[in-house]
Backbone as CSV, one residue per row, in Angstrom:
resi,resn,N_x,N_y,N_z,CA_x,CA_y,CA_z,C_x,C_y,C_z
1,UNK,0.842,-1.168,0.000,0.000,0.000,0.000,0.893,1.239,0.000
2,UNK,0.816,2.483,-1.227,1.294,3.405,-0.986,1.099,4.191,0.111
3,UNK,2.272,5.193,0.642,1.838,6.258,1.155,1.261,7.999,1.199
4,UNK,0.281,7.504,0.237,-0.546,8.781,-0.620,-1.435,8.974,-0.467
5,UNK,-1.871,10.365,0.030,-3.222,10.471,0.125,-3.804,11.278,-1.267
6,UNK,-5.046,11.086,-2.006,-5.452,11.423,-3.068,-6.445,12.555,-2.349
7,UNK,-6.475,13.657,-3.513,-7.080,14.742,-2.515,-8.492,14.625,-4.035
8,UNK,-9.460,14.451,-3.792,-10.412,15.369,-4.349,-11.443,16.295,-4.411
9,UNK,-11.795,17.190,-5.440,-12.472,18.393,-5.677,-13.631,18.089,-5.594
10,UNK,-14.564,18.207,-4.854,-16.099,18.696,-5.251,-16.599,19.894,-6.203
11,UNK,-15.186,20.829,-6.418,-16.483,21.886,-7.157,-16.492,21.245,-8.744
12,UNK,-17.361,21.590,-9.352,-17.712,21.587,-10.880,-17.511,22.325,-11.659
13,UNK,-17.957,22.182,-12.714,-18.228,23.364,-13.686,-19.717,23.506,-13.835
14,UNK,-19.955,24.311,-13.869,-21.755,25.043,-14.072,-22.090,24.881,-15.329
15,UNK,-23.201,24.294,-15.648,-23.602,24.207,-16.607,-25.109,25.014,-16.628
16,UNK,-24.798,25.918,-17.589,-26.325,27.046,-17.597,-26.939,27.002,-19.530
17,UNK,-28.055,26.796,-18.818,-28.765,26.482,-20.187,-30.191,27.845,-20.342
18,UNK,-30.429,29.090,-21.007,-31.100,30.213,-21.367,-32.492,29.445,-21.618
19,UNK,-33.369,29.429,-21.228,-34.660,29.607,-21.909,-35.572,30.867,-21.948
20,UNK,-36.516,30.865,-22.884,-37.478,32.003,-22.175,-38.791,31.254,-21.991
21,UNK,-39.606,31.889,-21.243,-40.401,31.458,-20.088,-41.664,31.522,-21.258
22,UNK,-42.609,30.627,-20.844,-43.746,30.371,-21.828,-44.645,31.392,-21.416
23,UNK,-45.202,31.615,-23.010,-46.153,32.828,-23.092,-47.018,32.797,-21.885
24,UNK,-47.586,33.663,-21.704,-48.829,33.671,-20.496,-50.169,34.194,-20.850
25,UNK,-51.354,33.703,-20.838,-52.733,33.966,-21.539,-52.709,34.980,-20.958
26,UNK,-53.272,36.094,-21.908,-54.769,37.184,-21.164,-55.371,36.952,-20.200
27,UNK,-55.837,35.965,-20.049,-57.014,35.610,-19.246,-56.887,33.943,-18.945
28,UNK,-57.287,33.700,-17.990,-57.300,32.154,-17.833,-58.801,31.478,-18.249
29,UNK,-60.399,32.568,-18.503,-61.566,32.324,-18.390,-61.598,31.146,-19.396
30,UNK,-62.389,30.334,-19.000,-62.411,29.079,-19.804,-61.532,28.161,-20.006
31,UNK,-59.903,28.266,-19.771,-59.303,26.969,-20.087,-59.032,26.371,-19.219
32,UNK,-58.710,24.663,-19.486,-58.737,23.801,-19.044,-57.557,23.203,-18.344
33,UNK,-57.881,23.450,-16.969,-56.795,23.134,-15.819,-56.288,21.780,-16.097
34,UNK,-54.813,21.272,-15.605,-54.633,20.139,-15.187,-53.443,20.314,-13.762
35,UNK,-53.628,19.541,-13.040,-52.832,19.100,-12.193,-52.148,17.849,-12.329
36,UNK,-50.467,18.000,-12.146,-49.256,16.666,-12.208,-49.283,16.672,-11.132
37,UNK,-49.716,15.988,-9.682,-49.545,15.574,-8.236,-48.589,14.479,-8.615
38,UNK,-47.714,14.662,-7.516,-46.374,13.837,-7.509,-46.799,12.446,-6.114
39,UNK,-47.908,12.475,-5.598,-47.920,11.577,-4.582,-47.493,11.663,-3.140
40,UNK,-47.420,12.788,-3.103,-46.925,12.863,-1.815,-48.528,13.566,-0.894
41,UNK,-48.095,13.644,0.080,-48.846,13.847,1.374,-49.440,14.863,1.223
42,UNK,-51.182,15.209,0.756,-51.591,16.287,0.636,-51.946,16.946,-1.132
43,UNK,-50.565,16.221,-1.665,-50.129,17.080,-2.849,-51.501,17.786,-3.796
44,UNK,-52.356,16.382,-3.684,-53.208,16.642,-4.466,-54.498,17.523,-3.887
45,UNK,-54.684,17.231,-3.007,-55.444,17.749,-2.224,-55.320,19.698,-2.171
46,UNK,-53.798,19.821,-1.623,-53.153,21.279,-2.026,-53.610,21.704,-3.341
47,UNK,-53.138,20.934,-4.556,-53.565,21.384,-5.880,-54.648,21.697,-6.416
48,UNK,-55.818,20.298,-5.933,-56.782,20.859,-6.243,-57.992,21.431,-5.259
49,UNK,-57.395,22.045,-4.228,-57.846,23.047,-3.602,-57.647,24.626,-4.332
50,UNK,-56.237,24.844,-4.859,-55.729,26.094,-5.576,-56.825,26.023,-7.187
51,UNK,-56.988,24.876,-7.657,-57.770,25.044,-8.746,-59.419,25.394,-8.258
52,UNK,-60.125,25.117,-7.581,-60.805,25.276,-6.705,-61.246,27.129,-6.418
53,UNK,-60.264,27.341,-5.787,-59.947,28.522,-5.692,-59.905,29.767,-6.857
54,UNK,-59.330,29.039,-8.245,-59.470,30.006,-9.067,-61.023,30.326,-10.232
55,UNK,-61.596,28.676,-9.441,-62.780,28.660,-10.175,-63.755,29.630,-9.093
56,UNK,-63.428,30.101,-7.959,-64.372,30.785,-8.017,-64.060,32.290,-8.416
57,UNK,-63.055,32.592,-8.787,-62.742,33.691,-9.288,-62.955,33.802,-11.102
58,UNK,-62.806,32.893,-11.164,-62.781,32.620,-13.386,-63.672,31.011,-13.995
59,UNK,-64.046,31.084,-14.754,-64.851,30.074,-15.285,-63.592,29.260,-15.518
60,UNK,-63.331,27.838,-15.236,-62.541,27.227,-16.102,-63.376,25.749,-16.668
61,UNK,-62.640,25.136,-17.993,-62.877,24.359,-18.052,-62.836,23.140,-17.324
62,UNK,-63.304,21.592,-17.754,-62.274,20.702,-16.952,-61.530,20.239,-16.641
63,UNK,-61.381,19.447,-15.465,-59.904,18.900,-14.671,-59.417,18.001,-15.018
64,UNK,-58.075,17.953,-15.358,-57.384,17.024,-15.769,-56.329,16.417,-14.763
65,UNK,-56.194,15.275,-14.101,-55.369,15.072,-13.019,-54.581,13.911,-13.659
66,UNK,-53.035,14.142,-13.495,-51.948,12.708,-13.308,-51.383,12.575,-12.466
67,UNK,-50.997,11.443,-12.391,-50.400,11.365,-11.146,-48.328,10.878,-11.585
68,UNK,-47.492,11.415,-11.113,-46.034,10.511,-11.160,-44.987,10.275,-9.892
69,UNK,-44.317,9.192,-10.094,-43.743,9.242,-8.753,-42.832,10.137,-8.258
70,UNK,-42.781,10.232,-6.721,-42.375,11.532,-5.926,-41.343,12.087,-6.650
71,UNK,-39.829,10.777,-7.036,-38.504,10.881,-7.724,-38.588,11.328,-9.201
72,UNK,-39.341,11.060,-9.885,-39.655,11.123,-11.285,-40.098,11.579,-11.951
73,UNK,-39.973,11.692,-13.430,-40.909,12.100,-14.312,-42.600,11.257,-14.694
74,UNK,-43.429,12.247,-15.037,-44.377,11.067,-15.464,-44.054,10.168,-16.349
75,UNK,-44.992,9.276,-16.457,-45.117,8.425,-17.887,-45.393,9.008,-19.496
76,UNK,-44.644,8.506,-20.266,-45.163,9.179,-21.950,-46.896,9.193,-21.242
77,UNK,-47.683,8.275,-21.130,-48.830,8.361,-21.233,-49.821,9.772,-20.383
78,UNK,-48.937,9.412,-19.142,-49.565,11.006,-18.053,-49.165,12.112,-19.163
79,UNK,-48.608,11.884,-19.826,-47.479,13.598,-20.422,-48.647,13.573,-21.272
80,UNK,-48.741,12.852,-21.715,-49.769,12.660,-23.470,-50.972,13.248,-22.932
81,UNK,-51.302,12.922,-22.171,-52.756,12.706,-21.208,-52.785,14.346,-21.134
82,UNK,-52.189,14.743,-20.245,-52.360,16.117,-19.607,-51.915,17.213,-20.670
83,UNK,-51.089,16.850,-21.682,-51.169,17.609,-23.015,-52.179,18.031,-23.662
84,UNK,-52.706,16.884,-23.743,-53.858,16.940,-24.890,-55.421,17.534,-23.811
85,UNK,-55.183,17.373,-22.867,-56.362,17.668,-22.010,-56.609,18.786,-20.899
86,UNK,-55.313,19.590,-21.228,-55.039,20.956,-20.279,-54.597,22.003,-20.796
87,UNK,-54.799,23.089,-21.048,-54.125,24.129,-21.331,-53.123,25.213,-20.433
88,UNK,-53.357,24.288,-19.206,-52.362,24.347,-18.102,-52.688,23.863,-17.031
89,UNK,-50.800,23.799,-16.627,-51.051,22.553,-15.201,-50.206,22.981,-14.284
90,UNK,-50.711,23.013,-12.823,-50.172,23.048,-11.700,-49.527,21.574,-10.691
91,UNK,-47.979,21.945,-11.259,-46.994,20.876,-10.956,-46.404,21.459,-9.464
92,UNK,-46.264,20.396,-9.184,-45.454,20.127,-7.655,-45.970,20.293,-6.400
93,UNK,-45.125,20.049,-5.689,-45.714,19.998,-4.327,-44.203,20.014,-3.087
94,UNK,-43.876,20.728,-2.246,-42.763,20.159,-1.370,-43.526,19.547,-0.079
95,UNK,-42.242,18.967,0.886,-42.903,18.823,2.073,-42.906,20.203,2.661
C-alpha cells in the first residue's frame, strides 16, 4: 500500500442552459386546468384546492389530473394525457 493520500475536488463546472419562459394567456376564463400531483402527502389535495380557488374567481374548463412518482418524471402516457387535455397545469408539491 502506498503512502498517498489522493485529494479530491467537489467543485464543478456550471452548466447554464437560457430559456425564455412560456407565453402567459390574457385571461385564464375558460381553459382547461390540469394538475401533475407527484404523490406525496396532501399534494393533491393542495392542488386541487388552488384550482378550486381560481374557479371561483374565473370560469374554467375541466380537470385534468396525473399522477407521477415523488422521484420522477411522469409516464409518456400522463405527459400525453395532460397535453392533450389541459391548457395548463399546476406541478409540484414540497414537504
Amino acid at each position: 500500500m502506498a503512502d498517498t493520500i489522493r485529494i479530491v475536488s467537489p467543485v464543478g463546472q456550471p452548466f447554464v442552459t437560457e430559456a425564455s419562459p412560456a407565453l402567459r394567456p390574457a385571461s385564464l376564463q375558460d381553459l382547461r386546468p390540469g394538475i401533475l400531483e407527484n404523490r406525496k402527502a396532501n399534494a393533491r389535495l393542495l392542488m386541487e384546492s388552488m384550482i378550486d380557488g381560481l374557479r371561483e374567481r374565473v370560469p374554467l374548463g375541466a380537470l385534468t389530473i396525473g399522477s407521477k412518482p415523488v422521484a420522477g418524471p411522469p409516464s409518456p402516457s400522463t405527459f400525453d394525457l395532460l397535453v392533450r387535455n389541459s391548457d395548463f397545469i399546476v406541478v409540484g408539491s414540497s414537504d
